[in-house]
N, C-alpha and C positions, 0 to 999 in steps of 0.2 A: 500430575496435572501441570499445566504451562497456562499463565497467564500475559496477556498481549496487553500492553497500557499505549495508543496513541494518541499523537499530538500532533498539532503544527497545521491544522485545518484555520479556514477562518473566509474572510470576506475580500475577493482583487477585483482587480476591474481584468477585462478583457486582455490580452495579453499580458499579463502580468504571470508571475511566480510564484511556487510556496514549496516548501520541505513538509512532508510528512514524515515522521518519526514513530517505531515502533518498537517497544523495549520487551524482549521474552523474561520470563522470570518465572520460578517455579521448578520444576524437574526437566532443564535445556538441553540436556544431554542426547545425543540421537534426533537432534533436530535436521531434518534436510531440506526441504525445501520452504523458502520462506513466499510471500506473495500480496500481492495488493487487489483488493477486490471492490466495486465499487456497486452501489444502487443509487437512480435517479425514481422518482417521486413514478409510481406507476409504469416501473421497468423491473426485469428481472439481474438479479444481481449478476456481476459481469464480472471476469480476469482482466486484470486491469495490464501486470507486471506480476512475474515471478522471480525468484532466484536461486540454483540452488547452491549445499552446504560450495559445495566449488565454482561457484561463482559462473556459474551459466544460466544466461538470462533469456525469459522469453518476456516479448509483448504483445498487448493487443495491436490491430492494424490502425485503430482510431489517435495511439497515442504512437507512434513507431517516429522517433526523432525529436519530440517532443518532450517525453517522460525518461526518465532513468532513476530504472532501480538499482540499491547498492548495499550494501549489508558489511556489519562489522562484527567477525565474529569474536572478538574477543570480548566487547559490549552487549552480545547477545542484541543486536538492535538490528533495524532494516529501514532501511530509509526512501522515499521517494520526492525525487528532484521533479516537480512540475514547474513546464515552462512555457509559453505561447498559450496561455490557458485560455479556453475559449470556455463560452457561456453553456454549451452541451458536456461539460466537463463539469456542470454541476451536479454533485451529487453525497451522500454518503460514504464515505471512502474506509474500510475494512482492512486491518491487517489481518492475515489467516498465515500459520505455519503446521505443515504436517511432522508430527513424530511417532516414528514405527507406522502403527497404522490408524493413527488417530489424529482426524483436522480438528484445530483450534481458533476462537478467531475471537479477535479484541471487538470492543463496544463501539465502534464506529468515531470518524472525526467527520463532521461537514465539512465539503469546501463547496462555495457559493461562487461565481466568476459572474460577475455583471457587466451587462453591454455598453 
């Protein structure tokens, strides 16, 4: 089993910043791709950023310049640098990591961006 603990959500105003932080712990070993997934209030949960164990990254088109994801694998952690944060960028924000053949996904951080 792998456990996902994130952090680093909270309350910006409109163009403003935040780090989300995502720590694996548990059985890490054979972890490949790591990734950030988000839900707004009455949408379907979306790929936000992924990464995988070698460091190639995909994004969505909504965040492409804006976001970067980054990961350290000797911390077992994954990070996501949000930046130009607009208010449609409210939402739910989900770490999720596949290993072997099994997705895992931590309990959610809000991030809130107000106008």
């Amino acid at each position: 089993q792998v456990q996902l603990v994130e952090s680093g959500g909270g309350l910006v105003q409109a163009g403003g910043s935040l780090r989300l932080s995502c720590a694996a712990s548990g059985v890490i070993s054979s972890i490949d791709v790591m990734a950030w997934y988000r839900q707004a209030p009455g949408k379907q949960r979306e790929l936000v950023a992924s990464i995988t164990s070698g460091g190639t990254t995909n994004y969505a088109d909504s965040v492409k310049g804006r976001f970067t994801i980054s990961r350290d694998n000797a911390k077992n952690t994954v990070y996501l640098q949000m930046s130009s944060l607009k208010p449609e960028d409210t939402a739910v924000y989900y770490c999720n990591c596949r290993r072997q053949i099994t997705y895992y996904w931590g309990q959610g951080t809000q991030v809130t961006v107000s106008s």
